[in-house]
C-alpha positions in Angstrom: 110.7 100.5 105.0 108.4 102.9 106.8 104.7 102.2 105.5 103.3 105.8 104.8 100.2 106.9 105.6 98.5 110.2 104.4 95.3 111.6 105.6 94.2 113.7 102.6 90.8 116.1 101.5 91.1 119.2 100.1 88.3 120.6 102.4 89.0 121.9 105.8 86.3 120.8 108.9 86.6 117.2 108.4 88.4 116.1 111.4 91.3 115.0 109.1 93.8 115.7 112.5 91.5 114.1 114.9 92.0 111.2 112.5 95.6 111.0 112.0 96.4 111.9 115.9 93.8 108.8 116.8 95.7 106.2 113.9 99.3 107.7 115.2 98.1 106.7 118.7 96.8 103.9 118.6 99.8 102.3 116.4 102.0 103.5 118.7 100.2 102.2 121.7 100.2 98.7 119.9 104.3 98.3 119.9 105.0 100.7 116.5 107.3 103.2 116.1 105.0 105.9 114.6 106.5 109.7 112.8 104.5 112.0 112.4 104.3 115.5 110.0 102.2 118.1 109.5 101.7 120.1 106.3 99.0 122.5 107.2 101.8 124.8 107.4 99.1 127.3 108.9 96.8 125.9 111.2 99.1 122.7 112.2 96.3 120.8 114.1 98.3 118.0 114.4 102.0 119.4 115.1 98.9 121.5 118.1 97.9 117.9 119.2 100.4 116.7 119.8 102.7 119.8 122.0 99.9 119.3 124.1 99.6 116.1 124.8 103.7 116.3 125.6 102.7 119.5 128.0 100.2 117.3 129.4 101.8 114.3 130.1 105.1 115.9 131.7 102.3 118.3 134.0 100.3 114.8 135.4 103.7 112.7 135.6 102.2 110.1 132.8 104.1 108.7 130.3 102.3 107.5 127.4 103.1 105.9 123.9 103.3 108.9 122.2 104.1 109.5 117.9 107.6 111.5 117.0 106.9 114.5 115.2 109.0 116.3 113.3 108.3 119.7 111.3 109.5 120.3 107.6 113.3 121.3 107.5 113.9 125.0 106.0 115.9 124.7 103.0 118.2 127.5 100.7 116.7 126.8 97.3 119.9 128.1 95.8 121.7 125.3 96.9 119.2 123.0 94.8 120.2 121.9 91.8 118.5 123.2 88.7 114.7 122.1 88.3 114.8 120.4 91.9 111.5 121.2 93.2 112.0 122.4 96.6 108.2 121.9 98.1 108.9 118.2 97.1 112.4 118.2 98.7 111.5 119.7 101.8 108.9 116.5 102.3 111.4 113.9 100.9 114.1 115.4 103.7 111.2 114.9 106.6 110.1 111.8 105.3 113.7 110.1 104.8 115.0 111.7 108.1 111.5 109.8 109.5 112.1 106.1 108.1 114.8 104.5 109.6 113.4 104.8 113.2 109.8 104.3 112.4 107.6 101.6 111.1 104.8 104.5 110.0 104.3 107.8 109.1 101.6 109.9 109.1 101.3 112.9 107.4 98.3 114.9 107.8 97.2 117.3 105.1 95.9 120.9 105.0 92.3 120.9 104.1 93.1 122.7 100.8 95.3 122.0 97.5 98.8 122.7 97.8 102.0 121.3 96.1 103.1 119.4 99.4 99.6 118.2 99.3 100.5 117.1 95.8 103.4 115.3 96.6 102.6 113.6 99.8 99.8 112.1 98.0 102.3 110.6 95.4 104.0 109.0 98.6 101.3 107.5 100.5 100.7 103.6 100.6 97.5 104.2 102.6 96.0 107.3 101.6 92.6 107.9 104.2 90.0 110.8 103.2 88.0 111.8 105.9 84.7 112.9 104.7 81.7 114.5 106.3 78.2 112.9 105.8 77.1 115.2 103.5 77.0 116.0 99.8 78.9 119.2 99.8 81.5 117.2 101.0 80.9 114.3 98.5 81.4 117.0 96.1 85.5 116.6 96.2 85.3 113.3 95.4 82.2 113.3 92.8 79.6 115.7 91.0 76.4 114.5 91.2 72.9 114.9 90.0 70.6 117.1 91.4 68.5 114.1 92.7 71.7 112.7 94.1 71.3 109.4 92.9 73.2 109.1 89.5 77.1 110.2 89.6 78.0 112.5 86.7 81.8 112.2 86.9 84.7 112.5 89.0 85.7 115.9 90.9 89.1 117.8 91.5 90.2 115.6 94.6 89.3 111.9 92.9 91.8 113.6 89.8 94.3 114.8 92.1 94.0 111.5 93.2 94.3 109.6 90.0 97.4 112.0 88.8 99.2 110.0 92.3 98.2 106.6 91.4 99.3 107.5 87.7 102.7 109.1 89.4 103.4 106.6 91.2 102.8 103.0 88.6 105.4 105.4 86.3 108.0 104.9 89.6 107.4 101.6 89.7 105.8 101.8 93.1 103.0 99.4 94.9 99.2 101.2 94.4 97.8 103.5 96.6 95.8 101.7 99.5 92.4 104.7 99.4 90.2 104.5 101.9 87.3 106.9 102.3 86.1 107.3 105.8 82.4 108.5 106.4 83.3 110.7 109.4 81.1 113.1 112.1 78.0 110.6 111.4 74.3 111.4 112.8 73.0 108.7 114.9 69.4 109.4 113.0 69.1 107.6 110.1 67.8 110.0 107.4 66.9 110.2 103.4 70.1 111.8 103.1 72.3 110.1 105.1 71.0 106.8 103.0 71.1 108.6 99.8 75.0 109.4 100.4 75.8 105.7 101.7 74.7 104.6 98.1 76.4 107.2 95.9 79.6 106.1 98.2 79.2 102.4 97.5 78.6 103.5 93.7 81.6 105.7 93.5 83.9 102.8 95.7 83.5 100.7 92.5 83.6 103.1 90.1 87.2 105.0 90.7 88.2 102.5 93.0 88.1 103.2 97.1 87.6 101.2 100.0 85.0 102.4 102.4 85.9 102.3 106.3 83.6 103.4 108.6 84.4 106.4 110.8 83.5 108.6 113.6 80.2 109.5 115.3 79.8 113.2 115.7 80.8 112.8 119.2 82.0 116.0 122.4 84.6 114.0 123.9 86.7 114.5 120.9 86.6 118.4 121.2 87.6 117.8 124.9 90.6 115.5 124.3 92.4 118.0 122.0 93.3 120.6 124.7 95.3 117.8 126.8 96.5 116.0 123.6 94.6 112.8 124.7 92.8 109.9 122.8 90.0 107.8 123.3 92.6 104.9 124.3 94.2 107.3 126.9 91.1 107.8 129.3 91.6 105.0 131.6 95.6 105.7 131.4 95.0 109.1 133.0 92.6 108.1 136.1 88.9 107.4 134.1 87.9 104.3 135.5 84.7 103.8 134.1 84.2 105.0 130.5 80.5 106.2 129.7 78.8 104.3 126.6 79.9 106.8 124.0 83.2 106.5 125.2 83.3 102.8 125.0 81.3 103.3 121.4 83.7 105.7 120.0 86.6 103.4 120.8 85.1 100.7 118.8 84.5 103.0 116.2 88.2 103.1 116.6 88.7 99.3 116.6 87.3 98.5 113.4 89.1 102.0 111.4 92.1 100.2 112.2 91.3 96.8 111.3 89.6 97.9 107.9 93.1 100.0 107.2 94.9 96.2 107.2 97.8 98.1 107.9 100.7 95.4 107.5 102.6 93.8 110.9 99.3 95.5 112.8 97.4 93.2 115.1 94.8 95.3 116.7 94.8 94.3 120.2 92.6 97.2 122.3 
């Protein structure tokens, strides 16, 4: 069975598709077959990402490991049978058309709440929220004092969250795998950037999260999009020597995957 994962946060800026394109990549460059589904029906950063790194690759005469994405199939909800929800159905048709020829799937989320939002989260075995270093951000998951050192209680995404886990234990499914990711990190180590690390560890314990540790706010990944490239495709494409961000990013990447412990996945780069 495909292992699904889901990058999920109901607030829109923080780099959930530059996530999911970067874990999609790098599982497929490792020997994985990799799907991959986009349900910002909207913006579709991902589905984006992806075109171009296909344009890219057939314009430079490179063939790289690259995910298979596929969009959601348009349905006739009169041919559903009565109480069939069809936003669920439309993600159970990608998803099952997705698991026989793929070891993962990733499904990246639009940065708002939506019923596919809903409903992906109920399928995810790894759920990853990207979240920026800030406390308008920490806000989804938790509200907090005005200090910002004593949590209050949990906010609308840790409940949509909860209502998944709660879902899924009725189906008789294995928990949710959630791991928060502290993503677009200052190198400067300030009161507030300490302050959220604690209320993070705190809430980890608390409504139960891993905590993986994400990307540095770094240029080269608004330069990659626009080629549909990774940090793991530089050299592949003519870089021969990466600069020292480069070579920090992609240990940044590194140790993502290893603290996923996504099963069958050695991490080898």
């Amino acid at each position: 069975m495909a292992h699904i994962i889901v990058i999920g946060n109901e607030k829109g800026g923080a780099g959930k598709s530059t996530v999911s394109m970067h874990i999609a990549t790098a599982l497929a460059r490792l020997g994985h077959r990799v799907g991959a589904i986009d349900l910002d029906l909207r913006q579709k950063s991902l589905a984006r990402y992806l075109e171009n790194r296909r344009k890219h690759l057939d314009e430079v005469g490179v063939d790289l490991p690259t995910p298979s994405y596929m969009d959601l199939p348009e349905i006739d909800e009169a041919s559903l049978p009565p109480g069939e929800d069809p936003v669920a159905h439309r993600l159970t048709q990608a998803v099952t058309a997705l698991k026989p020829v793929s070891d993962f799937i990733i499904i990246d989320c639009p940065g708002s709440h939506t019923r596919l939002a809903e409903v992906a989260h109920a399928l995810a075995d790894t759920l990853v929220t990207p979240l920026n270093d800030s406390f308008v951000d920490f806000d989804l998951l938790a509200h907090i004092d005005s200090d910002g050192d004593r949590i209050i209680g949990p906010s609308v995404y840790s409940e949509m969250v909860w209502a998944a886990r709660q879902q899924r234990a009725q189906a008789g499914l294995p928990a949710i795998d959630w791991v928060v990711l502290r993503n677009r990190l200052g190198v400067q180590q300030m009161v507030n950037k300490m302050k959220i690390e604690r209320a993070i560890a705190a809430l980890s314990k608390r409504i139960g999260f891993r905590i993986a540790p994400g990307f540095s706010e770094r240029v080269v990944f608004r330069e990659l999009f626009p080629r549909g490239l990774t940090l793991l495709d530089l050299k592949d494409i003519g870089v021969r020597q990466l600069n020292i961000s480069n070579v920090a990013a992609r240990q940044e990447l590194r140790d993502l995957l290893k603290t996923l412990k996504l099963p069958g996945v050695e991490v080898k780069f």
